[in-house]
C-alpha positions as CSV (number, residue, x, y, z in Angstrom):
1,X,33.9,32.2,21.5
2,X,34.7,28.4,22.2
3,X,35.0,27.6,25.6
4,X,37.7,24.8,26.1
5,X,39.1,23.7,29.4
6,X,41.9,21.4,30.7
7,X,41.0,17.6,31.9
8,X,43.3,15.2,33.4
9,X,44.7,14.6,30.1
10,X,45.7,17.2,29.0
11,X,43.1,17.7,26.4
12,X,40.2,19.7,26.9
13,X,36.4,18.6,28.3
14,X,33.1,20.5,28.6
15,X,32.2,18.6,31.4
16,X,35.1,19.1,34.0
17,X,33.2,21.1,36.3
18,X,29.8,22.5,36.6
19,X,31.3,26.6,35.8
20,X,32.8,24.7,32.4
21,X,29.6,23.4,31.4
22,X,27.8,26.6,31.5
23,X,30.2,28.0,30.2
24,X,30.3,25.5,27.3
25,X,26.5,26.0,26.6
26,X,27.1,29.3,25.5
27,X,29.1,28.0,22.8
28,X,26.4,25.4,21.1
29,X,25.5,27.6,18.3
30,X,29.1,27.9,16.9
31,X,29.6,24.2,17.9
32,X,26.1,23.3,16.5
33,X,26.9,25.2,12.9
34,X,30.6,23.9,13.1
35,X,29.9,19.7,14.0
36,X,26.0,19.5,13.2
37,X,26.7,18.9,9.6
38,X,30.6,17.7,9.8
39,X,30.5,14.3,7.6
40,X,32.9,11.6,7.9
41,X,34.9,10.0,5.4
42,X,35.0,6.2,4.7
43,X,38.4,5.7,5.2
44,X,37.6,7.2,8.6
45,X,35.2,5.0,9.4
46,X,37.1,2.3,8.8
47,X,40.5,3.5,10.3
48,X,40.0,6.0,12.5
49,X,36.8,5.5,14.4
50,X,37.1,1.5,14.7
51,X,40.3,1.7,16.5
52,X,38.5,4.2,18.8
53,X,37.1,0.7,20.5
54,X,40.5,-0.8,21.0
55,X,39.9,-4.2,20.9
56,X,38.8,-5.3,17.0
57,X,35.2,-7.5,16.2
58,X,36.1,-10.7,15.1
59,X,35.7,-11.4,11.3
60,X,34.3,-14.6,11.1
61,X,30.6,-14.9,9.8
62,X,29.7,-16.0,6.7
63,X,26.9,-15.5,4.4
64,X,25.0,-18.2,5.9
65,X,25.7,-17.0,9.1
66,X,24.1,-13.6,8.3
67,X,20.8,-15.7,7.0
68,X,20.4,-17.5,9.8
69,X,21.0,-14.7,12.0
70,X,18.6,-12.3,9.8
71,X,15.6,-15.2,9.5
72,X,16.1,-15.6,13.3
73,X,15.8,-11.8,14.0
74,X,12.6,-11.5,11.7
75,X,11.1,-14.6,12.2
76,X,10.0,-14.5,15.9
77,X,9.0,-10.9,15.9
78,X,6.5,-10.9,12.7
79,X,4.9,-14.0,12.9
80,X,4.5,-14.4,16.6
81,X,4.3,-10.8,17.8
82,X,2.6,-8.4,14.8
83,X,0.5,-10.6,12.8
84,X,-2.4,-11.7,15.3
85,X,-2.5,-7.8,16.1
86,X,-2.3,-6.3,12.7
87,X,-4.7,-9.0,11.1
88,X,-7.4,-8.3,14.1
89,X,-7.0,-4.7,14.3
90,X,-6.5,-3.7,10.6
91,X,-6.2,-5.9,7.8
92,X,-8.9,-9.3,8.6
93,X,-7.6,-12.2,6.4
94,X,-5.9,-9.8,4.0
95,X,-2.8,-9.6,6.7
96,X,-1.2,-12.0,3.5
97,X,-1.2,-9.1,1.2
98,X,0.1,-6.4,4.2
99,X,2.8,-8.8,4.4
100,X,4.1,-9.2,0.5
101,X,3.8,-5.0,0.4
102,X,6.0,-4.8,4.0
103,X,8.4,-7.0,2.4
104,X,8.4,-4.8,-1.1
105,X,9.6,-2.2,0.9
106,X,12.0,-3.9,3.1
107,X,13.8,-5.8,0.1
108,X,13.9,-2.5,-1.7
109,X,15.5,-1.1,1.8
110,X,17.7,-3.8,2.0
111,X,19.2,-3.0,-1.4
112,X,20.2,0.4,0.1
113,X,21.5,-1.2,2.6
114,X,23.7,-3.6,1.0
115,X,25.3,-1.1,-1.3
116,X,26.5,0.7,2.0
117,X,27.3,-2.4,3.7
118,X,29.6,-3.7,0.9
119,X,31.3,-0.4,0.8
120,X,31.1,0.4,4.4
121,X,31.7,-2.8,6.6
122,X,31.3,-1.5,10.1
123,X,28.9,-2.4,12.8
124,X,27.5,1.5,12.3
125,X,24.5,0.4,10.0
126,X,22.3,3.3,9.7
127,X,24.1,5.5,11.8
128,X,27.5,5.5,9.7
129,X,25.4,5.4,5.9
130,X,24.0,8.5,7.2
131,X,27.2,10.1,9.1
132,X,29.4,9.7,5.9
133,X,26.1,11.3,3.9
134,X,24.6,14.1,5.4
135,X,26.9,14.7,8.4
136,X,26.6,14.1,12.4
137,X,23.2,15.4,13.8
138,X,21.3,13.9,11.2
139,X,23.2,10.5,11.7
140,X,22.7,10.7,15.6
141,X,19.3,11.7,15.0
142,X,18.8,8.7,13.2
143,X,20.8,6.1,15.3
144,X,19.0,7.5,17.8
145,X,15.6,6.6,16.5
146,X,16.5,2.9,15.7
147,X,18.3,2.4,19.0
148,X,14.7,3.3,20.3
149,X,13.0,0.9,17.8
150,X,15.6,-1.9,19.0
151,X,14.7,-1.4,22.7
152,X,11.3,-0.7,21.7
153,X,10.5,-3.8,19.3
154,X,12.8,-6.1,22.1
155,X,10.2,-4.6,24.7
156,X,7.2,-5.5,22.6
157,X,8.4,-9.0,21.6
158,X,9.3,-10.0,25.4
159,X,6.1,-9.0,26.5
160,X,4.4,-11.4,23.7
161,X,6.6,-13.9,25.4
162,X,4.7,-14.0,28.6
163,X,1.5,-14.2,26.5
164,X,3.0,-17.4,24.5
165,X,4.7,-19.0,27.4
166,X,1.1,-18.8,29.3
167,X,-0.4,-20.5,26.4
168,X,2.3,-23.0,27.1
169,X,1.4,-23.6,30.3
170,X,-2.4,-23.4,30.2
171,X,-2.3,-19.9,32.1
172,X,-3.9,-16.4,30.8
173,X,-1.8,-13.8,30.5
174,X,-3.8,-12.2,33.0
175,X,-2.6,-14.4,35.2
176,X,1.0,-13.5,34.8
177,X,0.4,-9.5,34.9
178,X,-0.9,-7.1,37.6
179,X,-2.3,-3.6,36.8
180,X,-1.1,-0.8,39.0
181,X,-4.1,2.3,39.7
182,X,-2.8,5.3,39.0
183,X,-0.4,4.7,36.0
184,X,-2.1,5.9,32.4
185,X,-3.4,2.9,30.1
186,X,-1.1,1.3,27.9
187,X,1.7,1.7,30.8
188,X,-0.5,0.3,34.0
189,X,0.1,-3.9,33.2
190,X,3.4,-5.0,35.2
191,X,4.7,-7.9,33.0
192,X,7.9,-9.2,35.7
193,X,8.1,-12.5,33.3
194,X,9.4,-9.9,30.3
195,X,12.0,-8.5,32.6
196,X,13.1,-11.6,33.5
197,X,13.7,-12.9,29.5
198,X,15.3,-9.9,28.9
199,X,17.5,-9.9,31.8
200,X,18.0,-13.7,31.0
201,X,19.0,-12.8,27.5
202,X,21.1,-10.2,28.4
203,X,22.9,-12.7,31.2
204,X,23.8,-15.1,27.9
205,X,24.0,-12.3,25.9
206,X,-8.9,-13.3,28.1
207,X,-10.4,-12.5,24.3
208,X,-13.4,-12.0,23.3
209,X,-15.5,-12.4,19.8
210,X,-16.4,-8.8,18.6
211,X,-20.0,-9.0,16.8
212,X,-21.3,-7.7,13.8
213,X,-17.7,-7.4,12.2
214,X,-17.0,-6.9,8.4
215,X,-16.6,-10.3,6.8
216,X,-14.5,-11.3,3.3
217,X,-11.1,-11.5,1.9
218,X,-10.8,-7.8,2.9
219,X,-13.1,-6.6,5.7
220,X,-11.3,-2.9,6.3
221,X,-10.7,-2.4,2.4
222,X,-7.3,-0.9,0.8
223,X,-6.8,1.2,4.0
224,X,-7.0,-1.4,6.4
225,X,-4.1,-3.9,4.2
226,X,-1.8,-0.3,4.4
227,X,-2.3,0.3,8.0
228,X,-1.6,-3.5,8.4
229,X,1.6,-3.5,6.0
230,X,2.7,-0.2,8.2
231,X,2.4,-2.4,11.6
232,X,3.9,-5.2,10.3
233,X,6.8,-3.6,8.9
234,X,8.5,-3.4,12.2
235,X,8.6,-7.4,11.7
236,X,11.7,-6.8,9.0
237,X,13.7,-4.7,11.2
238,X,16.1,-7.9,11.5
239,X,17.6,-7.4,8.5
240,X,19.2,-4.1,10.1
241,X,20.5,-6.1,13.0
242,X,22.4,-8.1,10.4
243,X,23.8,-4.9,8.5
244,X,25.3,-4.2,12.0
245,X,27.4,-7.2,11.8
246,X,29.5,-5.9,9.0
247,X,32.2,-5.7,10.6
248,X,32.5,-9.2,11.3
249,X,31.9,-10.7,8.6
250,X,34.6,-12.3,6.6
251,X,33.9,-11.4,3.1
252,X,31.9,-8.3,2.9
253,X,31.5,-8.2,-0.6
254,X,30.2,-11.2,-1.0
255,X,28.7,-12.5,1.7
256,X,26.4,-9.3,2.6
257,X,24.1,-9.0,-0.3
258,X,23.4,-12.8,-0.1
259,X,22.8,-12.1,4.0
260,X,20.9,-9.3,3.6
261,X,18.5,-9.9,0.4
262,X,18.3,-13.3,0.8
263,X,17.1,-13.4,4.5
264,X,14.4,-10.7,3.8
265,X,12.9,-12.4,0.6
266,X,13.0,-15.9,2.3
267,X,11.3,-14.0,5.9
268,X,8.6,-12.3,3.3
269,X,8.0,-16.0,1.7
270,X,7.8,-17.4,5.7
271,X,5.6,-14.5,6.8
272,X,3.2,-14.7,3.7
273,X,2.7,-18.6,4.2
274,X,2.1,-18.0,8.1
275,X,-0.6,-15.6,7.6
276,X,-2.7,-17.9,5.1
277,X,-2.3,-20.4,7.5
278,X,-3.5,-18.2,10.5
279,X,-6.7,-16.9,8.4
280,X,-7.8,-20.5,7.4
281,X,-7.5,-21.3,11.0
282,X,-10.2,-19.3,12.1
283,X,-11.9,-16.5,11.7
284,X,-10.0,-12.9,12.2
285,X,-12.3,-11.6,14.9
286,X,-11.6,-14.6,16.7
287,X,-7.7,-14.1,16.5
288,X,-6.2,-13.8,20.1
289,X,-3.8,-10.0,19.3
290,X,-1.2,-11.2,21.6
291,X,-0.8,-15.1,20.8
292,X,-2.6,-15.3,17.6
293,X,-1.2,-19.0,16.7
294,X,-1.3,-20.7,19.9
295,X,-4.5,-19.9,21.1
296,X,-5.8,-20.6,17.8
297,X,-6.2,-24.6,19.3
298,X,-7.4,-23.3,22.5
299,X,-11.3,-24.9,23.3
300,X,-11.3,-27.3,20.4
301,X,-11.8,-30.8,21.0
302,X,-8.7,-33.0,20.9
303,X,-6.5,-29.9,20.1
304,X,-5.3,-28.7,23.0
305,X,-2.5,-30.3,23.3
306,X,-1.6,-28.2,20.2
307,X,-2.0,-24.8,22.0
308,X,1.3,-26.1,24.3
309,X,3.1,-27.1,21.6
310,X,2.6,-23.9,19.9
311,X,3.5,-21.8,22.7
312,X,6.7,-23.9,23.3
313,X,7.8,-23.2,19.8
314,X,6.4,-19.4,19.8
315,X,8.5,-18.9,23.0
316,X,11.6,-20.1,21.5
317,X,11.1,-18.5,18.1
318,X,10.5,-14.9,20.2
319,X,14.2,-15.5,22.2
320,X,15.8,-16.0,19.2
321,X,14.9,-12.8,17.5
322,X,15.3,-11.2,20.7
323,X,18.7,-12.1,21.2
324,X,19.3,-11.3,17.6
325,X,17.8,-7.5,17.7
326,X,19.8,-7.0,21.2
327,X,23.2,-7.9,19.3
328,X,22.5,-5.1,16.5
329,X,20.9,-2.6,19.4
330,X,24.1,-3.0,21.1
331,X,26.2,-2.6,18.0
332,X,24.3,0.7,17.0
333,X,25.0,1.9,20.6
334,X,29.2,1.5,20.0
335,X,29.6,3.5,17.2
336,X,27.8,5.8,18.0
337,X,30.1,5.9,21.3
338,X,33.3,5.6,19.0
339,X,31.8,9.2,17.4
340,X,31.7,10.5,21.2
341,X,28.3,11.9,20.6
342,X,27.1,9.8,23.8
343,X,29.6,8.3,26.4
344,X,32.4,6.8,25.1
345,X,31.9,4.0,27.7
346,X,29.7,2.4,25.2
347,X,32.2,2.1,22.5
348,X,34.4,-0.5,24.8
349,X,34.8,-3.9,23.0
350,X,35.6,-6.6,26.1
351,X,38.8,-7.8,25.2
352,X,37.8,-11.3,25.7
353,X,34.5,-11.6,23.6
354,X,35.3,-9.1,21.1
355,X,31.6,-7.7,21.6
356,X,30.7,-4.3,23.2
357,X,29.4,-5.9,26.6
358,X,28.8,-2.4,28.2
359,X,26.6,-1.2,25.3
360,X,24.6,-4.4,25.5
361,X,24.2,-4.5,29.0
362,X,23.0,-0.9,29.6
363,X,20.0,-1.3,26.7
364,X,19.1,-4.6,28.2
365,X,18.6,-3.2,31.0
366,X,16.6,0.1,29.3
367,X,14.6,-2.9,27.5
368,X,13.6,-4.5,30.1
369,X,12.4,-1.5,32.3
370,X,10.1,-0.6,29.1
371,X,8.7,-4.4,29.1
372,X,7.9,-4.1,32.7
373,X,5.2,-1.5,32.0
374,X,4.4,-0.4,28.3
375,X,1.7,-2.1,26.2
376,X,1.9,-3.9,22.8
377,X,0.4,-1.8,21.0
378,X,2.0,1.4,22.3
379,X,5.4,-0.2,21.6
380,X,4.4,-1.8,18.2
381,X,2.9,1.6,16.1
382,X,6.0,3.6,17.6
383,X,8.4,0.9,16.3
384,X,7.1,1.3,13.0
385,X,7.5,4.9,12.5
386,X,10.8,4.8,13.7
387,X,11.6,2.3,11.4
388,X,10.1,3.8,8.5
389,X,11.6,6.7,8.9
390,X,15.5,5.2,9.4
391,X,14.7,3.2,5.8
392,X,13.5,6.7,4.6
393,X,16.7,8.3,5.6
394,X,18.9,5.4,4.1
395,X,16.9,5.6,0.7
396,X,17.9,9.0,0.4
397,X,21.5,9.4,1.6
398,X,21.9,6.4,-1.5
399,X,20.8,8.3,-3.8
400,X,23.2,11.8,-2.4
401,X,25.9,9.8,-2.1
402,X,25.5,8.5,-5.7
403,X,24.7,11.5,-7.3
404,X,26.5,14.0,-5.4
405,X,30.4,14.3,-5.9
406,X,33.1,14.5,-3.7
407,X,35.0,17.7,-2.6
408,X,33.5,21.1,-3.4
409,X,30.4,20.7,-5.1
410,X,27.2,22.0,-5.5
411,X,24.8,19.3,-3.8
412,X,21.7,21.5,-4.2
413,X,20.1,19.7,-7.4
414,X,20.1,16.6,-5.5
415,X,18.6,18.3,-2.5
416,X,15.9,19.3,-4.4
417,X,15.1,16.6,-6.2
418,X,14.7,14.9,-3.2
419,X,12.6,17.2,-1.3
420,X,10.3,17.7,-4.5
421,X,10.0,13.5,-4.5
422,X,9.2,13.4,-0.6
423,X,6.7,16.2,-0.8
424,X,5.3,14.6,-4.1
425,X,5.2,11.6,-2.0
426,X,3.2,13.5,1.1
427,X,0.9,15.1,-1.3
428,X,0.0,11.6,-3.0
429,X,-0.2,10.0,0.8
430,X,-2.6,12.5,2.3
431,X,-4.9,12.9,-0.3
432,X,-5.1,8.1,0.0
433,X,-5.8,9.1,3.3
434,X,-8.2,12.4,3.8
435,X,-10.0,12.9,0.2
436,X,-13.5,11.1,0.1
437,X,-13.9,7.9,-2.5
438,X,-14.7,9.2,-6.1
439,X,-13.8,10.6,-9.2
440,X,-12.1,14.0,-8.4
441,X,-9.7,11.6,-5.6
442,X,-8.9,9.4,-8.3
443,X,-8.1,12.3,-10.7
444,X,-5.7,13.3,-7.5
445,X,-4.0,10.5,-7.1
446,X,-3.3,9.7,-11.0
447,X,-1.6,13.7,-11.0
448,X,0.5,13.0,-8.0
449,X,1.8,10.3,-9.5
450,X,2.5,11.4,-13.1
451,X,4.0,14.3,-11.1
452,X,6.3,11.9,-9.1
453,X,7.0,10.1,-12.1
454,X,8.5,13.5,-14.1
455,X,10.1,14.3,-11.5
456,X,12.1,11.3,-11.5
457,X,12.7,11.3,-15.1
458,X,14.0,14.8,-14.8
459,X,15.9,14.4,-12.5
460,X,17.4,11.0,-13.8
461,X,18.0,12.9,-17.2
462,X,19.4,16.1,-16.0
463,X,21.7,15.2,-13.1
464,X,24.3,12.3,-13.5
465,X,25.7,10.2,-11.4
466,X,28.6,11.3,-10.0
467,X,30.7,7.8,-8.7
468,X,29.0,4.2,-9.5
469,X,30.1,1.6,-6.8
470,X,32.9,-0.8,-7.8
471,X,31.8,-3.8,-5.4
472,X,27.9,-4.1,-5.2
473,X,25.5,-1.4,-6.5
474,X,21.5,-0.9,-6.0
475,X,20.3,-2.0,-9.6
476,X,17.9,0.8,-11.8
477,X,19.1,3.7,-10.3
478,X,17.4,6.3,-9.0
479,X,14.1,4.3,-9.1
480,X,14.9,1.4,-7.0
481,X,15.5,3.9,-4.1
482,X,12.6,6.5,-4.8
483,X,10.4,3.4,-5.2
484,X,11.6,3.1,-1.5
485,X,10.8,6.4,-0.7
486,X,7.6,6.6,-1.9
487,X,6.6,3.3,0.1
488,X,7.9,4.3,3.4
489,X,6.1,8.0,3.7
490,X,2.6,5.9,2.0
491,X,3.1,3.7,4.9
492,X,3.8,6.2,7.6
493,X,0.9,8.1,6.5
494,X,-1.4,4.6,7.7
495,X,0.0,5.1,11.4
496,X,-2.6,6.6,14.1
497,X,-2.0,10.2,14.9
498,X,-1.2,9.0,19.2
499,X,1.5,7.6,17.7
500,X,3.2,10.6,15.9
501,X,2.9,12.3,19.1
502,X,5.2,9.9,21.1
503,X,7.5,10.1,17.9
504,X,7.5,14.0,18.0
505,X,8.4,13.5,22.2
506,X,10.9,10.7,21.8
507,X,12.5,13.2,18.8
508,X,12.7,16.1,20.9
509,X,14.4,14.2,23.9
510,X,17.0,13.3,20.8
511,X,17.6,16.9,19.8
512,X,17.6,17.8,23.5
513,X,20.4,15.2,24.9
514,X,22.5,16.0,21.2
515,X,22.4,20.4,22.1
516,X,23.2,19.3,26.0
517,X,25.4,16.6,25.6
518,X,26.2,15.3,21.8
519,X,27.9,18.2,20.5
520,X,29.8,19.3,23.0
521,X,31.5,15.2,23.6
522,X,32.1,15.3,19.7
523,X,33.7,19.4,19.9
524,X,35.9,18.5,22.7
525,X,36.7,15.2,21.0
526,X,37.9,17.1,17.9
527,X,39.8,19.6,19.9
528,X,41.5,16.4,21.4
529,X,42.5,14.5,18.7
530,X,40.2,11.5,20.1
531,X,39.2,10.6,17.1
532,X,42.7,10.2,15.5
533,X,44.9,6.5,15.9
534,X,48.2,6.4,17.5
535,X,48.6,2.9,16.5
536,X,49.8,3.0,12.8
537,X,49.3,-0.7,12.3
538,X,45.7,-1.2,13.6
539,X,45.0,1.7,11.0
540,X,46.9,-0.5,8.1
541,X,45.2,-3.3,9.3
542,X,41.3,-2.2,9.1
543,X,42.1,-0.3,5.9
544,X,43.1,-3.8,3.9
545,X,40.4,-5.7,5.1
């Protein structure tokens, strides 16, 4: 039986007193089978749960606007943060091809995007595509997860700050870091100079040469330009941050596909030139992971002066596409308040900004207590599977919400097709990854993908589409999405296994906070009325733009 209670007012609350709660917790599996799946409407999304804020985002950007805010947001994080790790680690001077496949993926992701965008413009990104698609756990399950990259991949890129900045200067990074006994490796280096850039963002809103390494074009083979192409591909995660900014952006239709597509092919462009540039520099065993272009200069003749100047520009570079990723973080965090899934403190837009100031402040604050401790590369392989997974999720709610029809329907041909695809997709992935080299792996892969590939063509010939979009739509339909697919499960199948763990833990605090928190806030808000509009003309308002 639901359990519903009186608050101040009036309505009812889960949370009024401690008896309540309990109470309330008995009632999660008919809550859970009643809300879990519950999908929004686009008209709601654009009525209904913007004017849950109050106060409206400002439409004033412009597609230039959304390029310089997506080059900015990609920019500082790839070539400054990833590349000097990924090229050292995993790829040698082939980090140039890692970076063409990671931006194959992320243009094809950014299509997906954009189609949603155009139709959808509200700060939701991610969260709303997949709330309107497949219903609310699986859209807070997935906000969730890119809230964590945001914090996560702002943690990472603060802490190569420090490094950068000490190039700068002429100081190690050693120098501006203490380790504390006692805490586990990767989460014993205090870094207090990436608190401080964090907080300061917020306020404004030694190597070593490894021997006997493998030399040529590429030194770790195919595997090692995947596993680089899956660490860099966090470096694109900009191009979400501007999806967020729907919402205030003047002409959605046209100015988001030319924001969106056109800052991630010029970033891939950037990113490929920078890593030719860093490989002819020196060798890759000889790459400093943590300020790979800077230190390049460091101990040759004449040159140092370079190292400084590098380091100036690298520092800069990193605040921009930190400020950048903590504007989207902070826009992901307010819808997902506006659905009352968490706190609907977050959804607050400050009257005099037009921003959500208390979403931003309280993951700036999350980001920098991450940056105090965590190490780069625990923050950087996380980030990626969180990322590749979100892009996984978009790929696919594109091609349900194309193919699948509104009102009663029967979405199962679609869920299958896409289950058969990702598993296809697995199979083809862990056989790249666990067969031995020869003949019978070969024979593997080339049935996987004929498989893959009927599958498709089945599919495309069997089920038709059920709405095209009137605005802006992904071209070559269903491939350019299942293309996606394909290439963010490949990629997640290069990550290391340490990682997947922290992914399975950081998952399961999800699930955990939506049973004890989520779907109770989003029950009572129902039973309220919360998400409904009392104002008539802010709902006539959002609805024409």
């Amino acid at each position: 039986m639901e359990v519903q209670s009186s608050s101040n007012n009036g309505g009812h609350s889960s949370f009024s007193s401690l008896r309540v709660y309990l109470n309330s917790l008995s009632a999660t599996p008919s809550r859970l089978s009643r809300r879990a799946i519950s999908v929004s409407t686009s008209s709601d999304e654009m009525s209904r749960v913007i004017a849950v804020s109050g106060e409206h985002m400002r439409r004033t950007l412009r597609w230039y606007d959304l390029i310089g805010l997506g080059i900015g947001g990609m920019v500082g994080a790839g070539v400054f943060v990833t590349t000097g790790r990924a090229s050292r680690l995993d790829a040698g001077p082939s980090i140039v091809v890692s970076y063409a496949i990671a931006g194959l993926c992320a243009l094809l992701s950014a299509f997906c995007y954009t189609e949603f965008a155009v139709h959808l413009p509200v700060a939701g990104g991610a969260f709303s595509y997949i709330r309107i698609t497949f219903g609310e756990f699986p859209a807070f399950f997935t906000g969730a997860n890119l809230i964590m990259d945001y914090v996560m991949s702002n943690a990472a890129v603060s802490r190569s700050f420090t490094a950068y900045l000490g190039t700068a200067f002429g100081i190690s990074t050693s120098k501006w870091r203490f380790v504390v006994s006692g805490l586990p490796k990767g989460f014993n280096e205090v870094d207090p100079v990436a608190v401080l850039v964090v907080l300061e963002i917020l306020r404004i809103f030694p190597h070593r040469r490894i021997q006997s390494t493998p030399r040529g074009f590429f030194p770790f083979g195919a595997a090692g330009v995947f596993n680089g192409a899956a660490m860099v591909y966090l470096s694109y995660i900009g191009y979400d941050a501007v999806s967020t900014m729907a919402e205030e952006v003047e002409n959605p239709v046209k100015d988001i596909p030319v924001g969106v597509s056109g800052s991630v092919a010029i970033v891939t462009v950037l990113y490929c030139l920078m890593a030719v540039s860093m490989s002819m520099l020196l060798p890759y065993d000889m790459i400093d992971p943590e300020a790979p272009f800077s230190a390049a200069f460091r101990g040759s003749n004449g040159w140092e002066w370079v190292t400084k100047v590098v380091g100036i520009g690298a520092s800069f570079g990193i605040l921009t596409s930190l400020l950048v990723a903590m504007l989207g973080q902070a826009r992901y965090m307010c819808v997902i308040g506006r659905s009352r899934v968490v706190p609907f403190w977050f959804a607050k837009i400050h009257p005099k900004t037009s921003t959500p100031v208390n979403a931003s402040t309280f993951l700036g604050i999350f980001t920098a207590a991450l940056a105090l401790f965590t190490d780069l590369n625990v923050l950087l392989n996380l980030v990626s599977i969180g990322t590749l997974f979100v892009f996984y999720m978009v790929a696919n709610a594109l091609i349900f919400r194309r193919y699948v029809p509104v009102g009663p329907t029967k979405p199962w041909p679609t869920l299958c097709f896409l289950t058969l695809f990702s598993i296809t997709s697995l199979v083809f992935t862990l056989i790249w990854k666990l067969v031995p080299e020869g003949k019978p792996k070969a024979f593997m892969l080339g049935a996987s993908a004929v498989v893959a590939i009927a599958i498709v063509l089945i599919f495309q010939c069997v089920v038709p589409q059920a709405r095209k979009p009137e605005l802006w739509g992904v071209p070559f339909m269903p491939w350019t999405p299942c293309v996606s697919i394909f290439l963010n499960i490949f990629l997640l199948g290069s990550l290391d296994a340490p990682s997947y763990v922290r992914f399975g833990f950081f998952s399961g605090l999800i699930v955990l906070v939506y049973l004890l928190y989520g779907v109770h806030a989003s029950s009572d808000a129902e039973a309220n009325g919360s998400f409904g509009v009392k104002d008539g003309q802010v709902m006539k308002e959002l609805t024409e733009v």
